[in-house]
Biopython code that builds the backbone (N, CA, C, O; Angstrom):
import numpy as np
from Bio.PDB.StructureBuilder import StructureBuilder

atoms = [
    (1, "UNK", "N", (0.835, -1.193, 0.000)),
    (1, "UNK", "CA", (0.000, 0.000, 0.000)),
    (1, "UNK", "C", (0.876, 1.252, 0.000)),
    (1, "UNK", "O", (1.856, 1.351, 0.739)),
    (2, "UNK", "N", (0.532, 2.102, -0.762)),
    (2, "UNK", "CA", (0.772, 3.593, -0.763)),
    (2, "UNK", "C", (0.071, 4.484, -0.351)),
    (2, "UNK", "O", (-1.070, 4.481, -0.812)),
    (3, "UNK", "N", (0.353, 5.383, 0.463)),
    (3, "UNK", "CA", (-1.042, 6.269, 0.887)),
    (3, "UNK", "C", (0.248, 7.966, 0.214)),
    (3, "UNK", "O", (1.451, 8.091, 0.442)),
    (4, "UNK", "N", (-0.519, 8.766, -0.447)),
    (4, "UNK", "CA", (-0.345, 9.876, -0.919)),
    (4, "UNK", "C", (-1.257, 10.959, -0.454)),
    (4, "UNK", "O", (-2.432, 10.596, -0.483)),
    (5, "UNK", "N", (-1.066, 12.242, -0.012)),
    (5, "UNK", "CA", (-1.918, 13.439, 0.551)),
    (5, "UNK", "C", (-1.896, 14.821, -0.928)),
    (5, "UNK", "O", (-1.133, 15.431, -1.677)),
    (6, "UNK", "N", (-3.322, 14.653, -0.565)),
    (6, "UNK", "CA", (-3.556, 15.637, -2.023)),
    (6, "UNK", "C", (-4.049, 17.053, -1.462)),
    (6, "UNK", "O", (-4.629, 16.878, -0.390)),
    (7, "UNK", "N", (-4.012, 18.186, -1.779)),
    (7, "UNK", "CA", (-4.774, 19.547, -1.108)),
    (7, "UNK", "C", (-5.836, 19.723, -2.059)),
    (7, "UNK", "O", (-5.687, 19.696, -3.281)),
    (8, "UNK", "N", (-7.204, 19.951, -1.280)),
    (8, "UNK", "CA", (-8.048, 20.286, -1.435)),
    (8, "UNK", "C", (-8.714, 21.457, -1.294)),
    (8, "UNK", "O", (-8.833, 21.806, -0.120)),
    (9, "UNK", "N", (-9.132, 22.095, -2.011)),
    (9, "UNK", "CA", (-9.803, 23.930, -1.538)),
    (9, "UNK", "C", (-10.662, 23.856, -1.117)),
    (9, "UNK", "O", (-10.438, 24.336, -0.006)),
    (10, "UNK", "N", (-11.902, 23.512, -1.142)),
    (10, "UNK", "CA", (-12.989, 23.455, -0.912)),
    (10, "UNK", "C", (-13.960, 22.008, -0.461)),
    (10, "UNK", "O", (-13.967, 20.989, -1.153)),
    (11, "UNK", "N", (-14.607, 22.138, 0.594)),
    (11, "UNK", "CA", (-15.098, 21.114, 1.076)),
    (11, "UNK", "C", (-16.097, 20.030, 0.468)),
    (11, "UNK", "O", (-16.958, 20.460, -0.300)),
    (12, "UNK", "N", (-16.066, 18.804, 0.711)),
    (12, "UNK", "CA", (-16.903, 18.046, 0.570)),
    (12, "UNK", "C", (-17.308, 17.884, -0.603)),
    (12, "UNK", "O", (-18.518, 17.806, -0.814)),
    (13, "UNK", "N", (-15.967, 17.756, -2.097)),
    (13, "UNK", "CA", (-15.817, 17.378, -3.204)),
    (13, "UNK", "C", (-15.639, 15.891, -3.078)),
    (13, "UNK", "O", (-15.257, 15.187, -4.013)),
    (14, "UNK", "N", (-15.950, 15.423, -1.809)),
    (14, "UNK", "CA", (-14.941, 13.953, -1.984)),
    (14, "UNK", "C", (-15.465, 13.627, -0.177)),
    (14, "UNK", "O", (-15.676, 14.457, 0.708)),
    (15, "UNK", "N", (-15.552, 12.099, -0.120)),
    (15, "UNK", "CA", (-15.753, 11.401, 1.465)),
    (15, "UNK", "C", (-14.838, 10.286, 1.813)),
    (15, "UNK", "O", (-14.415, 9.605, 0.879)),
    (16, "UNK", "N", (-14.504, 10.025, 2.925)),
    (16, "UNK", "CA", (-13.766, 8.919, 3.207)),
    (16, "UNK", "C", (-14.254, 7.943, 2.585)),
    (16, "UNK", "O", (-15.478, 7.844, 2.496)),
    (17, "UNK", "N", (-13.630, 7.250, 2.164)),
    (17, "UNK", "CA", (-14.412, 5.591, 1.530)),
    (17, "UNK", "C", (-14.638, 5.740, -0.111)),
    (17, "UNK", "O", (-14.755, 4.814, -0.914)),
    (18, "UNK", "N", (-14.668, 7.266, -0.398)),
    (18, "UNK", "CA", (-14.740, 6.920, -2.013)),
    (18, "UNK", "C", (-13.642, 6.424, -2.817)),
    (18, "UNK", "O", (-12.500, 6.852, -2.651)),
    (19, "UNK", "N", (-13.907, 5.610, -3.613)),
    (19, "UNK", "CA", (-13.186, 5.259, -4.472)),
    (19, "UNK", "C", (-12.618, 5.737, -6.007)),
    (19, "UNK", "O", (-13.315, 5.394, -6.963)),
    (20, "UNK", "N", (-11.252, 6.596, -6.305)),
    (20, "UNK", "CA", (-11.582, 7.739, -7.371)),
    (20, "UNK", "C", (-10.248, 7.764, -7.830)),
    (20, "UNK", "O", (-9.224, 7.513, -7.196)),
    (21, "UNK", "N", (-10.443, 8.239, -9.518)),
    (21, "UNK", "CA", (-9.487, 8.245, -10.069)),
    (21, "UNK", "C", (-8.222, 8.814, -10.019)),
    (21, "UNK", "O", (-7.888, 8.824, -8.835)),
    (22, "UNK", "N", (-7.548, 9.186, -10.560)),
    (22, "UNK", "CA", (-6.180, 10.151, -10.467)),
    (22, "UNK", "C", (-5.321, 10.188, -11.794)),
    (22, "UNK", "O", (-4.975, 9.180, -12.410)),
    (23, "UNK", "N", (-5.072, 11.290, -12.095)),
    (23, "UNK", "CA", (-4.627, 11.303, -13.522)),
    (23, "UNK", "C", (-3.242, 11.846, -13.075)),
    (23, "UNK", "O", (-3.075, 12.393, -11.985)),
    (24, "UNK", "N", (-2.285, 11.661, -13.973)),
    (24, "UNK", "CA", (-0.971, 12.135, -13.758)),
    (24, "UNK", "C", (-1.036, 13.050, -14.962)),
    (24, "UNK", "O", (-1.572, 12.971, -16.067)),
    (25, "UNK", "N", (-0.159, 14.105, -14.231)),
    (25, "UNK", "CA", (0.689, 15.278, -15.175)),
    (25, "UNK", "C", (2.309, 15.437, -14.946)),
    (25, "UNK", "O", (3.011, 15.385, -13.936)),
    (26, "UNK", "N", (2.567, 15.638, -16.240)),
    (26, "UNK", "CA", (4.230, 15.982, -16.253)),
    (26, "UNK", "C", (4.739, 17.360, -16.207)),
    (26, "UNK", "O", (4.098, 18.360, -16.528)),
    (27, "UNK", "N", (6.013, 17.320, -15.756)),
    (27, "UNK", "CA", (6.248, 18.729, -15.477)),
    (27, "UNK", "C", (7.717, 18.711, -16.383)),
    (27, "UNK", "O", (7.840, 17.653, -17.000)),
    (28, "UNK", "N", (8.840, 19.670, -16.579)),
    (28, "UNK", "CA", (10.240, 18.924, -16.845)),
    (28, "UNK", "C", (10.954, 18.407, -16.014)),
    (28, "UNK", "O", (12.047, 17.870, -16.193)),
    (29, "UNK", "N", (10.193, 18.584, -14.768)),
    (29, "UNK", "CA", (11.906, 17.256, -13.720)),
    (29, "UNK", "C", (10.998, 16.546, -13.113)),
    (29, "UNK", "O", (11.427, 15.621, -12.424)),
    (30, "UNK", "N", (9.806, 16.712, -13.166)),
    (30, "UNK", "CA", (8.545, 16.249, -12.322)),
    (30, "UNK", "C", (7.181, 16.071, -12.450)),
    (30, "UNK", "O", (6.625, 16.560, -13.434)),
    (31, "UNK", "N", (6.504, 15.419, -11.576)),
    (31, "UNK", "CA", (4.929, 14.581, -12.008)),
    (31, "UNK", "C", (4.326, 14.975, -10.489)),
    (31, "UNK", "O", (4.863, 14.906, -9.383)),
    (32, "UNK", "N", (2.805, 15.477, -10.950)),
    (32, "UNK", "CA", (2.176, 15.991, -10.024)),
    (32, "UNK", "C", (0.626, 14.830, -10.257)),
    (32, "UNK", "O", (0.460, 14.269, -11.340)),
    (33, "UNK", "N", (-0.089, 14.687, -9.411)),
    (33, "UNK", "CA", (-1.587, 13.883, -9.684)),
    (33, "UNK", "C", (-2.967, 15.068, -9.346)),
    (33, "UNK", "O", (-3.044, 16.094, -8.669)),
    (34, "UNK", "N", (-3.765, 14.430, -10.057)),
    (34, "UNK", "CA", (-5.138, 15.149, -9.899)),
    (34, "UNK", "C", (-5.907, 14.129, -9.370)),
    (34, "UNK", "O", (-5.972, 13.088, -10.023)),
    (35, "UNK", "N", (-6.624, 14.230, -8.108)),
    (35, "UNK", "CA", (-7.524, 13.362, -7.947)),
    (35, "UNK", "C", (-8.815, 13.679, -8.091)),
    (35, "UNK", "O", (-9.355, 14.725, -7.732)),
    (36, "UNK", "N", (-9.443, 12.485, -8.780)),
    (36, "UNK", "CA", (-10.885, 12.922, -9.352)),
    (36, "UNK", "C", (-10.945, 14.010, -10.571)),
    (36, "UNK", "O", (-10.042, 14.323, -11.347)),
    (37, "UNK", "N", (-12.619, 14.606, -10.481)),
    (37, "UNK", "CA", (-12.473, 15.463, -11.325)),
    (37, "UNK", "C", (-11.917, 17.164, -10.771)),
    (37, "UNK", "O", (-12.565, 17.988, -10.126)),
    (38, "UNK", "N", (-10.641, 17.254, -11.255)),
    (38, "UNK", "CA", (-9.997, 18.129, -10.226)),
    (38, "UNK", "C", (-10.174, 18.411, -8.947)),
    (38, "UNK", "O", (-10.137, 19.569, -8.533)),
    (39, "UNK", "N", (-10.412, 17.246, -8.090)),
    (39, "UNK", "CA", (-11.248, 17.326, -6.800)),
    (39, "UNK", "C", (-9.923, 17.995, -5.837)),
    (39, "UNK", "O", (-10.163, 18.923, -5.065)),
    (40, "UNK", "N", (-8.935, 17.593, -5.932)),
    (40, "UNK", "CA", (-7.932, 17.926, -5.001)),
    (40, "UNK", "C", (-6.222, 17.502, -5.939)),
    (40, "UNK", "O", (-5.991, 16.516, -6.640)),
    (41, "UNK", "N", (-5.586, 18.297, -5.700)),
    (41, "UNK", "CA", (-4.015, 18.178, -6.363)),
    (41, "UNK", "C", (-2.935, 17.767, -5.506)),
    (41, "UNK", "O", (-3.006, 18.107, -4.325)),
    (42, "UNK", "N", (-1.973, 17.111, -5.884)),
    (42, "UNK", "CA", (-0.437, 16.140, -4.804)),
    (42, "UNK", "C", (0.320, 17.252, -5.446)),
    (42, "UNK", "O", (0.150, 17.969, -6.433)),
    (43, "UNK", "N", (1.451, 17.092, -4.272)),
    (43, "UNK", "CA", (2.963, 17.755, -4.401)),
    (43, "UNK", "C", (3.156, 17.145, -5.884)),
    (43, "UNK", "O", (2.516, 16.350, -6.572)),
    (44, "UNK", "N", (4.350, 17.897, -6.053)),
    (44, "UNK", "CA", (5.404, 16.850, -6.976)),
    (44, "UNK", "C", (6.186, 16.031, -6.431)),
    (44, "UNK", "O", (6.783, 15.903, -5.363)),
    (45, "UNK", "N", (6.020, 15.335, -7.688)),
    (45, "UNK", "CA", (7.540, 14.122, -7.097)),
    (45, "UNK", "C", (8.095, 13.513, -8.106)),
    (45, "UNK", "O", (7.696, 13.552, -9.270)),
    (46, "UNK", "N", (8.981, 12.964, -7.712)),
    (46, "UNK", "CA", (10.421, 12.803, -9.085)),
    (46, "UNK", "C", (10.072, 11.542, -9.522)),
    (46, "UNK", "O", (9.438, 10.664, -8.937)),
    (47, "UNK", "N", (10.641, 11.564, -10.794)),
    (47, "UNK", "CA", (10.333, 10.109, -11.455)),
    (47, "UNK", "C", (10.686, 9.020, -10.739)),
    (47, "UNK", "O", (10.027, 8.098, -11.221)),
    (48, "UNK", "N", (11.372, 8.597, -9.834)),
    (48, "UNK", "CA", (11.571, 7.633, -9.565)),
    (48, "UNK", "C", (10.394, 7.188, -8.288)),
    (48, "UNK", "O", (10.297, 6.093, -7.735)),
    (49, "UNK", "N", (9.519, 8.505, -8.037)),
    (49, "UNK", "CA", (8.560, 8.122, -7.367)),
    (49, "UNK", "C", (7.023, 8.010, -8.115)),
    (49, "UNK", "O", (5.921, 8.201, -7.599)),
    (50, "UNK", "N", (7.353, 7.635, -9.496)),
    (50, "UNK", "CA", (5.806, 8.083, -10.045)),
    (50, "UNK", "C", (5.046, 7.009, -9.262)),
    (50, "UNK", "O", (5.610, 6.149, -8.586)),
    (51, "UNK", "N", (3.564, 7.141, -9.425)),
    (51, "UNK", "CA", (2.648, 6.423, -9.101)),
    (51, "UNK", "C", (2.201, 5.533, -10.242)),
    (51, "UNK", "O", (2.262, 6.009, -11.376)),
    (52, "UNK", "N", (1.791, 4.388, -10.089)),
    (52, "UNK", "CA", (1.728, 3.684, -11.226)),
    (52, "UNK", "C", (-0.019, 3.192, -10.873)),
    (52, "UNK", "O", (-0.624, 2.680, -11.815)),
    (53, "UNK", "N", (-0.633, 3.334, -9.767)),
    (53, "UNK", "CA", (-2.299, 2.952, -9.961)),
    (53, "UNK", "C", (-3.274, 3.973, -10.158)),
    (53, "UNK", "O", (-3.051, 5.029, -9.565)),
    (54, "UNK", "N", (-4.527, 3.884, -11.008)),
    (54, "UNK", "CA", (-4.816, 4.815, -11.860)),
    (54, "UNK", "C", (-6.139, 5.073, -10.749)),
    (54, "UNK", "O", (-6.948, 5.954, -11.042)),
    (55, "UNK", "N", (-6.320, 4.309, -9.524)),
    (55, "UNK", "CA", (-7.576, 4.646, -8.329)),
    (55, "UNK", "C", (-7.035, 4.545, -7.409)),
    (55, "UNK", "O", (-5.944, 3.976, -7.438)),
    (56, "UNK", "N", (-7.569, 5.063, -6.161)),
    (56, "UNK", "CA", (-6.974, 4.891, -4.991)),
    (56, "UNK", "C", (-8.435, 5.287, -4.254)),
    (56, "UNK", "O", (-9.383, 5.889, -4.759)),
    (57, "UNK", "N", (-8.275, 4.634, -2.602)),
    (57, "UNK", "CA", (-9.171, 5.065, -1.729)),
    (57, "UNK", "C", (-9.142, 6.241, -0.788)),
    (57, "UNK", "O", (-8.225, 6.244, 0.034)),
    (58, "UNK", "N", (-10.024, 7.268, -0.776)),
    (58, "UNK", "CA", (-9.860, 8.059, 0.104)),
    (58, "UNK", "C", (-10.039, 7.637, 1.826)),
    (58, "UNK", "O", (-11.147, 7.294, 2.238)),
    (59, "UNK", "N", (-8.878, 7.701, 2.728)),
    (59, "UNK", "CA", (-9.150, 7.138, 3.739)),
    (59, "UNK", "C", (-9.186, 8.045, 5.253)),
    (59, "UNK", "O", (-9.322, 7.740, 6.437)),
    (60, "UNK", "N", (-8.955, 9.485, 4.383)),
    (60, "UNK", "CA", (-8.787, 10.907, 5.700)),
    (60, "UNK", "C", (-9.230, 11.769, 4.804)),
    (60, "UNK", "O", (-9.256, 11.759, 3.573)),
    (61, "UNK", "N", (-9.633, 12.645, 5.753)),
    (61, "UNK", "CA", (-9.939, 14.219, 5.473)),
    (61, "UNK", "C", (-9.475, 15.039, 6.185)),
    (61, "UNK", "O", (-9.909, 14.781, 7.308)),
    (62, "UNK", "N", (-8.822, 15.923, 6.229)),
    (62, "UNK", "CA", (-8.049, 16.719, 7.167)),
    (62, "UNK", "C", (-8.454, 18.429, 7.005)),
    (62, "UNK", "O", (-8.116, 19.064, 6.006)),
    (63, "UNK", "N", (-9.289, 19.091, 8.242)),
    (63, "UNK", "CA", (-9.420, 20.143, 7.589)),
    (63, "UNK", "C", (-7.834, 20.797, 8.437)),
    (63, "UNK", "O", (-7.095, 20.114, 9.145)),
    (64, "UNK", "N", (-7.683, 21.980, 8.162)),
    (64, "UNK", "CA", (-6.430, 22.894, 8.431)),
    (64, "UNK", "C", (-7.093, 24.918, 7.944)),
    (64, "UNK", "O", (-7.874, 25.485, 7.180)),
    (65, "UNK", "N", (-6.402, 25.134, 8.695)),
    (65, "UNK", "CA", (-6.906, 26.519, 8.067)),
    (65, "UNK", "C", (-5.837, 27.319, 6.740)),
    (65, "UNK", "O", (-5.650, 28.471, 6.348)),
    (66, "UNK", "N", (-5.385, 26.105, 6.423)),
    (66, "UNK", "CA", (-4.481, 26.373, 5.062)),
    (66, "UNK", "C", (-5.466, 25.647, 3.860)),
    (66, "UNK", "O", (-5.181, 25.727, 2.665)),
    (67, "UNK", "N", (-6.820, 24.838, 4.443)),
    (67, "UNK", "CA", (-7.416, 24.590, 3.693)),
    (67, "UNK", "C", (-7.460, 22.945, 3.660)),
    (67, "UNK", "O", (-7.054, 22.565, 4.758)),
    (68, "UNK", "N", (-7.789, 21.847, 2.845)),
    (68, "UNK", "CA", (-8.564, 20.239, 3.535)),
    (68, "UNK", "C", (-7.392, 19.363, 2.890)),
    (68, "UNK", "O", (-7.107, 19.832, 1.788)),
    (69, "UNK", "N", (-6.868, 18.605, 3.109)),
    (69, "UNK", "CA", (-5.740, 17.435, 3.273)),
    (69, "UNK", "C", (-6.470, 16.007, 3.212)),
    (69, "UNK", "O", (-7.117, 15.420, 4.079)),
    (70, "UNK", "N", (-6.112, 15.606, 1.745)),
    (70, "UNK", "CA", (-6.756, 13.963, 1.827)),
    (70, "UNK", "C", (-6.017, 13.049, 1.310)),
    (70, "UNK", "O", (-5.483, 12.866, 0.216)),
    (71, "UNK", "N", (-6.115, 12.225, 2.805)),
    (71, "UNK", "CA", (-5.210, 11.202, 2.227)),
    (71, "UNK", "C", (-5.382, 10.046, 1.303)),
    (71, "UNK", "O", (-6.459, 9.531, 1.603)),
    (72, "UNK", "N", (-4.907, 9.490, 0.461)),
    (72, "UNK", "CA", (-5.321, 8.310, -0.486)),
    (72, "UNK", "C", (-4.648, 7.136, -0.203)),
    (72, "UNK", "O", (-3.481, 7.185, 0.187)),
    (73, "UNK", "N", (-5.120, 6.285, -0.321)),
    (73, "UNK", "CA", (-4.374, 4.389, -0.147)),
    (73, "UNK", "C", (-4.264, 4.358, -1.492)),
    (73, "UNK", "O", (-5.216, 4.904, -2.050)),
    (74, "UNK", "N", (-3.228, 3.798, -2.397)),
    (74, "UNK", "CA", (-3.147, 3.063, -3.631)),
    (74, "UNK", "C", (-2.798, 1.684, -3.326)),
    (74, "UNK", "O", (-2.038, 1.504, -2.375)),
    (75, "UNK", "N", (-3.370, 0.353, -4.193)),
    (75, "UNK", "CA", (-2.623, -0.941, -4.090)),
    (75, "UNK", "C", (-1.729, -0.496, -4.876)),
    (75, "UNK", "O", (-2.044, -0.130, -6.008)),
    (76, "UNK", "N", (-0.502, -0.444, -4.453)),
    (76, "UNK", "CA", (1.025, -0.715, -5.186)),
    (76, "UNK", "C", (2.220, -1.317, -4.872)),
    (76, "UNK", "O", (3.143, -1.319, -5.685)),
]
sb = StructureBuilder()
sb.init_structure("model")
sb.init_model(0)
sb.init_chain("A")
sb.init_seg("    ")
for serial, (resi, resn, name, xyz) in enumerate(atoms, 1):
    if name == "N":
        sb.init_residue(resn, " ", resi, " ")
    sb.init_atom(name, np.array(xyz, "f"), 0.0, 1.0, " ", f" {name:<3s}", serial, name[0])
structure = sb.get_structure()
C-alpha cells in the first residue's frame, strides 16, 4: 500500500471511503496527480517516485486553516 496526501480547496468534493481516479501530469523534472475530477491536487515528485495505480481510496480528510488534506491508499 501507498497512501499519498492531495490539497483540497474546498469542502466536501470527496468522502472517506470513495473510491476515485487520479490522472498524472508531467512537469520537466517532475509529475504531479489530480484526484478525481480536479477534486484535489499532490505535491510533486520525481520520477523515480511516479505512481503507477490509476484509483486509490480516500481514507482521511483533514481540515487545516491552510485549507482540507486527503489522504489516499493506492494498491502498489
Amino acid at each position: 500500500m501507498r497512501e499519498m496526501i492531495f490539497k483540497m480547496e474546498r469542502e466536501g468534493l470527496c468522502k472517506e471511503g470513495d473510491i476515485l481516479p487520479v490522472t498524472e501530469g508531467k512537469l520537466p523534472t517532475s509529475y504531479y496527480y489530480t484526484l478525481g475530477r480536479a477534486y484535489a491536487m499532490s505535491a510533486n515528485y520525481k520520477p523515480t517516485e511516479r505512481l503507477t495505480a490509476t484509483e486509490g481510496k480516500v481514507t482521511k480528510i483533514e481540515a487545516t486553516e491552510a485549507g482540507f488534506y486527503v489522504t489516499v491508499e493506492f494498491d502498489e
